[in-house]
MDTraj code that builds the backbone (N, CA, C; nanometers):
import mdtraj as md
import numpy as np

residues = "UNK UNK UNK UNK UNK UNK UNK UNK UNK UNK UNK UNK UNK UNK UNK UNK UNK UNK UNK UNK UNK UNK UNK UNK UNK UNK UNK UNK UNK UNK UNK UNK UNK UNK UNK UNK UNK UNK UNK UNK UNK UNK UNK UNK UNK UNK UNK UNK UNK UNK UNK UNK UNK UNK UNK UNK UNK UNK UNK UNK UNK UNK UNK UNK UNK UNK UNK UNK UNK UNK UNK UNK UNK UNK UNK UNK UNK UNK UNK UNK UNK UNK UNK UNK UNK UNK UNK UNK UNK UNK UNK UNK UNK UNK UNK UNK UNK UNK UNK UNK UNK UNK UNK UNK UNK UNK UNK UNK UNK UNK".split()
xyz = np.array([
    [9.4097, 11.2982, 11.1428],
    [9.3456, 11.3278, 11.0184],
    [9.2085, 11.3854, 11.0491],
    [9.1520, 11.5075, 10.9376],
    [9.0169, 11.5388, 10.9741],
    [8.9417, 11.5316, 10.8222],
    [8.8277, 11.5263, 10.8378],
    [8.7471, 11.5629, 10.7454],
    [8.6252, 11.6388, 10.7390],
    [8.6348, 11.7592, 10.6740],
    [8.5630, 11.8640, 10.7176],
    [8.4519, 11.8476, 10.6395],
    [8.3220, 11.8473, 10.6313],
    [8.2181, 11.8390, 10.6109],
    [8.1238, 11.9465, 10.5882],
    [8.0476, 12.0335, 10.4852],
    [8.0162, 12.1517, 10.4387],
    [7.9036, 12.0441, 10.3275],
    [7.7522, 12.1425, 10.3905],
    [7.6438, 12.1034, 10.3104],
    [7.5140, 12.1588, 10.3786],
    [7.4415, 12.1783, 10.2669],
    [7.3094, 12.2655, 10.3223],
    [7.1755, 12.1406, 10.3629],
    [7.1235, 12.1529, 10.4974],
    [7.0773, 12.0964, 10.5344],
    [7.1022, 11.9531, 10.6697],
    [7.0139, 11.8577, 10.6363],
    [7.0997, 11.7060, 10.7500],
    [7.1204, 11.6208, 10.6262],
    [7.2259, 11.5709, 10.6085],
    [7.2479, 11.4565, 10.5333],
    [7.2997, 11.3284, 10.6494],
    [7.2536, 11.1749, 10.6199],
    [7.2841, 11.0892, 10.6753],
    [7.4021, 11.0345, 10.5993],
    [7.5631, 11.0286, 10.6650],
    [7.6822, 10.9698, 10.5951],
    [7.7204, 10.8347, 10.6630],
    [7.8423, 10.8164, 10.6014],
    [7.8786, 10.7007, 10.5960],
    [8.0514, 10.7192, 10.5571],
    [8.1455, 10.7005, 10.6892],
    [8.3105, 10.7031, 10.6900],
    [8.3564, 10.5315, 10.7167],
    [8.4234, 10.4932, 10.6109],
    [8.4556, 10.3442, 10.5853],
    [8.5951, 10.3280, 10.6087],
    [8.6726, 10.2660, 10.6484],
    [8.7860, 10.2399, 10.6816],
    [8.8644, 10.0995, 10.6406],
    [8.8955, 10.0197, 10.5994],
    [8.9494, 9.9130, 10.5176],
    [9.0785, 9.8553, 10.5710],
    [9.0896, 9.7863, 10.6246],
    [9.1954, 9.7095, 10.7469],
    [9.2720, 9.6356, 10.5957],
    [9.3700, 9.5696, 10.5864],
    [9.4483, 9.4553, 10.5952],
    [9.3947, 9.3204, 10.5957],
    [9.3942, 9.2317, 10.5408],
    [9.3496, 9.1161, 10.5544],
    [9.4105, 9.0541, 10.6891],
    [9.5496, 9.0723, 10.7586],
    [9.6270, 9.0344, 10.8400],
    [9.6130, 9.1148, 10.9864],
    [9.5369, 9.2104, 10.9328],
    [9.5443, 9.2842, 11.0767],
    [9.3698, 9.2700, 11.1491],
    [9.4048, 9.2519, 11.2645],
    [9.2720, 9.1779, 11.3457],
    [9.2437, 9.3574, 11.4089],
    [9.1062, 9.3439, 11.4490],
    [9.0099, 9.4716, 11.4884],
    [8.9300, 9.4203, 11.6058],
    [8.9787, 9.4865, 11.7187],
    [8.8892, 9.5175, 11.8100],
    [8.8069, 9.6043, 11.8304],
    [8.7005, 9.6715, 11.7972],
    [8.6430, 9.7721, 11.8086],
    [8.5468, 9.7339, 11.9314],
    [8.6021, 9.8594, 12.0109],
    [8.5631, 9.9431, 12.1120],
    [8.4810, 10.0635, 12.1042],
    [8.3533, 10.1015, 12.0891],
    [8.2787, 10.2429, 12.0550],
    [8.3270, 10.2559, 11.9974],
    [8.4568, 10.4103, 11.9728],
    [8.4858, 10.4607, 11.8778],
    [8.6593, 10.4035, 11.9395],
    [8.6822, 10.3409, 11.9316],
    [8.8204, 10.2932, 11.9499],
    [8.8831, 10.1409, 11.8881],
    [8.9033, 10.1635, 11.7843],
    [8.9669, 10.0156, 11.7291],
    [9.1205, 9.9729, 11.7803],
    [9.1547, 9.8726, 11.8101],
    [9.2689, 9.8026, 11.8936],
    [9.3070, 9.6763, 11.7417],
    [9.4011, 9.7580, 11.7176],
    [9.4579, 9.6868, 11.5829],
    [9.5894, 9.5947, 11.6104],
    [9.6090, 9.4684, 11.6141],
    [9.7141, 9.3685, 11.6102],
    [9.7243, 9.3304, 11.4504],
    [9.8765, 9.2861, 11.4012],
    [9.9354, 9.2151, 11.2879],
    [10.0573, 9.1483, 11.3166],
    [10.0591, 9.0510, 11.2788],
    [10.1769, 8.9689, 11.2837],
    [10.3075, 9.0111, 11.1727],
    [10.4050, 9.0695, 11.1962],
    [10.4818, 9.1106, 11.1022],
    [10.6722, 9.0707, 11.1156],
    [10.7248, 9.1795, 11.0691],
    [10.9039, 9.1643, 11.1351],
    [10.8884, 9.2607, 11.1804],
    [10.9406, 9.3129, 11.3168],
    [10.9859, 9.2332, 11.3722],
    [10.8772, 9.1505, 11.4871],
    [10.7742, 9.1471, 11.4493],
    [10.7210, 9.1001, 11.5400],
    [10.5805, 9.1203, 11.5472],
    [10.5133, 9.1264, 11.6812],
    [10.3274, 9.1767, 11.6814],
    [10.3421, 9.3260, 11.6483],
    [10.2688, 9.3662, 11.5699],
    [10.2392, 9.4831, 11.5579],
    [10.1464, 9.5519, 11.6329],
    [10.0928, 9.6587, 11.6856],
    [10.0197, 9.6863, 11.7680],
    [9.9280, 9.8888, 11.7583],
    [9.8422, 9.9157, 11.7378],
    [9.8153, 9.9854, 11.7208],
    [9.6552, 10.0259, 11.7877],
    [9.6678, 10.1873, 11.7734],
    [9.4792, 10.2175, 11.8266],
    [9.4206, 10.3408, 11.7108],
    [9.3321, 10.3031, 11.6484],
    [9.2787, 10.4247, 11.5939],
    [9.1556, 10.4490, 11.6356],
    [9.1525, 10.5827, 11.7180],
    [9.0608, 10.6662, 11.7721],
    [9.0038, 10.7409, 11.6465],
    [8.8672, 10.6794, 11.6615],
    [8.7653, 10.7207, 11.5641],
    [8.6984, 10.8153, 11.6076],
    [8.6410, 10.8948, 11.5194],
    [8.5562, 10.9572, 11.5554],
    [8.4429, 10.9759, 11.6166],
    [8.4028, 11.0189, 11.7027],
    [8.3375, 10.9741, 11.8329],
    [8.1505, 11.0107, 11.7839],
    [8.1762, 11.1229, 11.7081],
    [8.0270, 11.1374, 11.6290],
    [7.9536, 11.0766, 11.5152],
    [8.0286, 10.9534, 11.5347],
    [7.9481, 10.8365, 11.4562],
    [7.9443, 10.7371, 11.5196],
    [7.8524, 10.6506, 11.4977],
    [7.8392, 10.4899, 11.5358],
    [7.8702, 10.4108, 11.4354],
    [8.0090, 10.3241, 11.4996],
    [8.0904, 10.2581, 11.4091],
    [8.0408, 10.0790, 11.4381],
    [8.0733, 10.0257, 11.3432],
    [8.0253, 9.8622, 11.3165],
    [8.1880, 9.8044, 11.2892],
    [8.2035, 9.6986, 11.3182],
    [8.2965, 9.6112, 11.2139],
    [8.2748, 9.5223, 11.1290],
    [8.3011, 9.4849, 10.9904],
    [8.2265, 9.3850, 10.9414],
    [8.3637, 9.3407, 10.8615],
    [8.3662, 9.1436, 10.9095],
    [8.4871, 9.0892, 10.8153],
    [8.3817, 9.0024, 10.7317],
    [8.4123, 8.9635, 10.5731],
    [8.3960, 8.8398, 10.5169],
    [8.2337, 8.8672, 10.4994],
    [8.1325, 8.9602, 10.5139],
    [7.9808, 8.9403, 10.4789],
    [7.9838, 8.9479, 10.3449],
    [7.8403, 8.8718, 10.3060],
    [7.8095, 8.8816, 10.1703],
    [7.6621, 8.9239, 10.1435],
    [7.6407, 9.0010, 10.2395],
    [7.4810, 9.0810, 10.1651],
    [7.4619, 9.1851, 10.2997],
    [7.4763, 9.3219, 10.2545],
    [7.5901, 9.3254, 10.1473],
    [7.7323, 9.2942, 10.1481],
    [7.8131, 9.2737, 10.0441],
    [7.9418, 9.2146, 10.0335],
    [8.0242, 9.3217, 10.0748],
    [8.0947, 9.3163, 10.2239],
    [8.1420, 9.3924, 10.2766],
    [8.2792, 9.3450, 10.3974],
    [8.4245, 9.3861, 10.3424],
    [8.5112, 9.3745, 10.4346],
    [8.5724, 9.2488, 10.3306],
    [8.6137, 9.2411, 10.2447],
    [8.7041, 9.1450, 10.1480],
    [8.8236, 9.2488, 10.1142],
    [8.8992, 9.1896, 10.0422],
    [9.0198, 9.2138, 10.0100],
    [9.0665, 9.1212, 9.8790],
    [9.0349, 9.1806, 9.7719],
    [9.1210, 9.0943, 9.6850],
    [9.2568, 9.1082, 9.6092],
    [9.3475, 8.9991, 9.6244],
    [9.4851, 9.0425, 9.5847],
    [9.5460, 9.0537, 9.3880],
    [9.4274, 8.9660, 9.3764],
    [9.4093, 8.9698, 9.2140],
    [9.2547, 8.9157, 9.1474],
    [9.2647, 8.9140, 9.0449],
    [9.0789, 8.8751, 8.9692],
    [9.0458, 8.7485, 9.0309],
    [8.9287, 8.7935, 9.0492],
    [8.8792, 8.6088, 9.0888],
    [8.9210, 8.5581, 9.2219],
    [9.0040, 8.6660, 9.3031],
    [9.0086, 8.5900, 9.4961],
    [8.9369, 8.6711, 9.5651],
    [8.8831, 8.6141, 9.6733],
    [8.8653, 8.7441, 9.7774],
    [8.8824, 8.6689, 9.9249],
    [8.9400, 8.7321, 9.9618],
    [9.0654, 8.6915, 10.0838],
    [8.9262, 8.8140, 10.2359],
    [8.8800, 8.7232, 10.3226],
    [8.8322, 8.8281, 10.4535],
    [8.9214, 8.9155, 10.4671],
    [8.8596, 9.0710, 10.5196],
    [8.9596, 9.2027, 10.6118],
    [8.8256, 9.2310, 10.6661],
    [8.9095, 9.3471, 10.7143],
    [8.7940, 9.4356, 10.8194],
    [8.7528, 9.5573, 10.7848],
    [8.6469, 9.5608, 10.7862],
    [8.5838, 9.7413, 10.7142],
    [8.4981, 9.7638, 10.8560],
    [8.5858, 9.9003, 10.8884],
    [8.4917, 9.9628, 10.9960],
    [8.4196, 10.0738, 10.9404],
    [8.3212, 10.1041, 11.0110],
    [8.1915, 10.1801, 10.9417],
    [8.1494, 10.2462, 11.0726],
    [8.1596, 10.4369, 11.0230],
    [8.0908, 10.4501, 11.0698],
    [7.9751, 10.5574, 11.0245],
    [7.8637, 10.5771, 11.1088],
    [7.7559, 10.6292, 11.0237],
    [7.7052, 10.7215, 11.1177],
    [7.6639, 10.8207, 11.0726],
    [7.5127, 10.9545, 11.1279],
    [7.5127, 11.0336, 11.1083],
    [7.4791, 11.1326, 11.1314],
    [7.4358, 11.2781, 11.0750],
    [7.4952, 11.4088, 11.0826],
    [7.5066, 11.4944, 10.9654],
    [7.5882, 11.5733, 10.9241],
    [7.4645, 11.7058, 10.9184],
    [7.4443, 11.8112, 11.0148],
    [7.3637, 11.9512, 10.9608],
    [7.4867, 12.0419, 10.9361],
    [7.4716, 12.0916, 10.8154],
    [7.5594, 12.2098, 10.7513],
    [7.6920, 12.1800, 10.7597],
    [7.7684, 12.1629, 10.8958],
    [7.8752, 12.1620, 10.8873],
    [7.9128, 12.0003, 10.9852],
    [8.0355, 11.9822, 10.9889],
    [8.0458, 11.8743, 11.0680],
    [8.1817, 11.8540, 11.0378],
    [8.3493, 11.7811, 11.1556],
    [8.4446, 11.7532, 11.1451],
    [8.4536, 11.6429, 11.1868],
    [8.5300, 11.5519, 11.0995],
    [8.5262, 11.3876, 11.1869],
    [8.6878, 11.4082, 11.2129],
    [8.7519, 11.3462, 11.3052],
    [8.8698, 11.3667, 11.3564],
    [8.8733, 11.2206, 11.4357],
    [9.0135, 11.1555, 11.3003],
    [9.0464, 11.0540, 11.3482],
    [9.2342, 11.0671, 11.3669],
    [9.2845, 10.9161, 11.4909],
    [9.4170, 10.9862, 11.5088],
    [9.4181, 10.8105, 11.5481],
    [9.5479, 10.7756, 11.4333],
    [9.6208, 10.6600, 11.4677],
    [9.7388, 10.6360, 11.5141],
    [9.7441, 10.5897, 11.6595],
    [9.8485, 10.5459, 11.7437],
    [9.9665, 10.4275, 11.6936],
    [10.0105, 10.4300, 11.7124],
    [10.0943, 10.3067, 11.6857],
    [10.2533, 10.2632, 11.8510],
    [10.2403, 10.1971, 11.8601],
    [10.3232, 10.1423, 11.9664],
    [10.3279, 10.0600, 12.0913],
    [10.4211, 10.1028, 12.2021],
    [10.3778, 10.0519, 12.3448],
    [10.2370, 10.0746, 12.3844],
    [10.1994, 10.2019, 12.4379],
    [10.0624, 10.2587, 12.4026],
    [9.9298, 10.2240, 12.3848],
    [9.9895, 10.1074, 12.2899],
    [9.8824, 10.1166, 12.1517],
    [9.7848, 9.9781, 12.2250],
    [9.8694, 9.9019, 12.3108],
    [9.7930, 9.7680, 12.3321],
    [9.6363, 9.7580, 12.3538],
    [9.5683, 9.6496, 12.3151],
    [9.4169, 9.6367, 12.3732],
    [9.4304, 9.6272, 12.5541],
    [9.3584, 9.7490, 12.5695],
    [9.3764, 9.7684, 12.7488],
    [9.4180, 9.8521, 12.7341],
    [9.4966, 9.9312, 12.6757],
    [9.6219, 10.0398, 12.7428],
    [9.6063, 10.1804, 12.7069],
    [9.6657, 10.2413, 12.7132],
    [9.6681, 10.3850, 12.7053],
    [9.7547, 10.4588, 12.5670],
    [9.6981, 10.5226, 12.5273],
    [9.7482, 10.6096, 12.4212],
    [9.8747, 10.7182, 12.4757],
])
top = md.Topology()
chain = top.add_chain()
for i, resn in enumerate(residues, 1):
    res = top.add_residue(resn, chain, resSeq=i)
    for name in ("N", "CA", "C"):
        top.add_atom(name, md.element.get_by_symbol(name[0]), res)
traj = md.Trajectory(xyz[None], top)
């Protein structure tokens, strides 16, 4: 996936990403190492972020209230919101690419 970016001047952004309540985040620089427990089994994945931002993970904060998940009014269940942030002059492409498989393990290779 890309997102192409067009604007006059530097603007400071902000690309948010929103996990699953069930799926756990390793973030690595720009490399998240995604596990879920599912059928048939561990799930396993890598999404290679975009490398021209500096990304954070944040589960369950509340100032600001960031990385919840609610399934109806009135719950809010922890997930993971990865974040990442910096600067955009005129033009700019973020280029992200999610793996899924053997591959995919924390340690391993795409």
């Amino acid at each position: 996936m890309s997102d192409h970016l067009t604007s006059q001047g530097r603007h400071e952004i902000e690309l948010l990403f929103h996990l699953g309540p069930d799926v756990t985040a390793l973030l690595d620089g720009a490399r998240a190492h995604l596990t879920w427990d599912g059928d048939p089994g561990t799930g396993h994945a890598v999404l290679a972020l975009s490398d021209e931002l500096e990304w954070s993970a944040h589960r369950g904060e509340m100032d600001p209230p960031l990385g919840w998940y609610s399934p109806r009014f009135g719950q809010r269940v922890p997930s993971t919101t990865l974040v990442g942030t910096g600067v955009v002059e005129r033009y700019g492409e973020l280029v992200t690419r999610l793996s899924f498989g053997a591959g995919s393990e924390v340690g391993g290779r795409e």
